[in-house]
Structure formats: structure tokens, C-alpha cells
C-alpha positions, 0 to 999 in steps of 0.5 A: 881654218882655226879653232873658232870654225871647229867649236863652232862645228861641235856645238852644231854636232852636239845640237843635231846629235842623238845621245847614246849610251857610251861616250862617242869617240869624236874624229875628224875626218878630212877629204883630199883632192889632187893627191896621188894615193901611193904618195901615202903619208905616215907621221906622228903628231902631239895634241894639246891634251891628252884622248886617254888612248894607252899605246901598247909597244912590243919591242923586238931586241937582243941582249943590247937592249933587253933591260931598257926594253924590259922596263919600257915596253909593254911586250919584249921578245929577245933574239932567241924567242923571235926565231921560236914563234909560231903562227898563232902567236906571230898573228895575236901579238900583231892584233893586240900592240899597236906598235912595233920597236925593232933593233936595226941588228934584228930588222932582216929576222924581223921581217922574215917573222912578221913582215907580212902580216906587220906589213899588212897592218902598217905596223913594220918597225919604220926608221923614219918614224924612230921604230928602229934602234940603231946602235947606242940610241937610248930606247927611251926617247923612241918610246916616249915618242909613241906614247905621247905622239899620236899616229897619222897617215892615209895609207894609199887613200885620199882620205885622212880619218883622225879620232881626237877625244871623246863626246864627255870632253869639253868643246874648248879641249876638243877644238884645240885638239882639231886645230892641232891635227889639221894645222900638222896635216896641212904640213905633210900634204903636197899643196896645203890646203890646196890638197883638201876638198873638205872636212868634217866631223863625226861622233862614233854613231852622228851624222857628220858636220861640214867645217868650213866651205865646199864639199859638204855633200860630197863628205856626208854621202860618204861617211853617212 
């Protein structure tokens, strides 16, 4: 699989494609086979150009970190609000950011706050994932991580769905991004390529596209 298939794939979705009225998110959308589904994964990955999605980072942190987080973050709760926070304010600040940032001193009250509905949402502070501060860590690099990296995992399914651009852009940036996404995935699967039974990709509202050999039916009967 290589940047030639996937431009290839997008110049056949744009041909069997209806135009809509919105710009179409594009995703690629990869099947496994062979994996167990509690060997779920969770990394982060950097595209060859960027998809316009702003990450939104709440950080959790007491006086250590309140200034970094301050001009960092776009939401900074201290030690005293977390302990203050009521249902419904728990419930929209976990809807509303897409990331979590939790000093390793506040981890236990953290997890008795949000823990649940964080849980829920794939969203607990993760240390292999830099979202937990340990002493003396500049909270920048944490930071830029996020901003700048994109989130892939399969939470316990044997399916990996990844957006990757819009429709507007074009073909030669889209594949590029594709690549990128299957080349880190095939990093993080047990047997490589041997753990993919087919991939496909998608406009928001199209039919999907088969990339590449096997499987093809298979994927449209379950994303069509």
C-alpha cells in the first residue's frame, strides 16, 4: 500500500461521488482481522499537512502549573474548583474538550471527579500518552503534542476509523495524509498488514471505496 493506491481511490470517490452541500469530511476507514478486541490501542500520530481540527485541552493542576496551564490550555481547573464541581458542569466540560491534562499529584481526585464519564469517553489523563504531569515536566511539550498530533485508537473493536481532510483538499495532500495514517497504523497492529482484512475510503455522505486487494464487499456492507 503506498500513496499511488490512495490517490488512485480518491479520484474514483470523487467520480462515483453525489457533490453535497458542505465540504465532506474524507476518512479512512480500516477493517482488521485476527486481533483480539481487548488489545485495544491508543496513539498519537503527526499528518504530512494539517485537517483544520482545533483540539480543545482542559487541564487539571494546582499552583505548580496554574501559570503554564493558564497561557497553554484552553480551560484550566485548579485543585480547589475540582473538588467544587458539580454534575453538570463535570458532564459539559467532558462534551466540550477533547483533551484531558491532569497533574500526577491530582490523579486520585481526578479520577474521583471525572473518572467515570472520562472513562466512558476514552478521555482519562493517560501517562503513556503524556496526559499526566509529573514533577518538574514542562507542560508545553504535553501540549504541543496534542495540538499538533492526531489521536488514533480502536477502543476493544476490530475497526480503526480515521478522518484525514476534507473533500476541498487536494488529492495530492489527502493521499499523503492517508499514507501517513496507514503507515503509523501498521506499526501499532500485532502482525502488520497481516491484521488488516481491508480498507476503505469515505466522503461524510459517499459510498465507500476499496483500496488495495480483498475484502472489498465485506467493508461496503458495513459502512454503506
Amino acid at each position: 500500500m503506498n500513496k499511488e493506491n490512495f490517490l488512485a481511490a480518491l479520484r474514483k470517490l470523487r467520480e462515483n461521488s453525489k457533490k453535497r452541500k458542505f465540504d465532506q469530511t474524507v476518512d479512512i476507514i480500516i477493517n482488521l482481522k485476527d486481533v483480539d478486541k481487548k488489545n485495544s490501542f491508543d496513539t498519537y500520530l503527526t499528518l504530512p499537512h494539517s485537517i483544520g481540527k482545533t483540539v480543545k485541552i482542559c487541564a487539571l493542576v494546582d499552583s505548580e502549573y496554574e501559570k503554564q496551564a493558564k497561557s497553554l490550555a484552553d480551560k484550566v481547573i485548579t485543585k480547589e474548583m475540582l473538588g467544587k464541581l458539580e454534575a453538570k458542569e463535570i458532564s459539559k466540560l467532558a462534551s466540550e474538550y477533547d483533551i484531558f491534562i491532569a497533574q500526577s499529584s491530582l490523579m486520585g481526585q481526578t479520577a474521583t471527579v471525572f473518572g467515570k464519564i472520562l472513562g466512558s469517553l476514552g478521555k482519562m489523563p493517560n501517562p503513556k500518552t503524556g496526559g499526566v504531569l509529573m514533577p518538574g515536566v514542562e507542560m508545553k511539550d504535553s501540549v504541543d503534542k496534542f495540538r499538533k498530533n492526531m489521536r488514533v485508537r480502536n477502543r476493544n473493536e476490530t475497526i480503526i476509523k480515521v478522518s484525514f481532510g476534507k473533500e476541498s483538499f487536494d488529492d495530492n495532500m489527502l493521499a499523503e495524509n492517508a499514507n501517513a495514517v496507514y503507515e503509523n497504523i501498521l506499526n501499532v497492529l500485532p502482525n502488520g498488514e497481516g491484521s488488516i482484512k481491508n480498507i476503505i475510503i469515505k466522503f461524510t455522505m459517499s459510498k465507500p471505496v476499496k483500496i488495495g486487494k480483498g475484502g472489498g464487499e465485506d467493508a461496503e456492507r458495513k459502512q454503506g
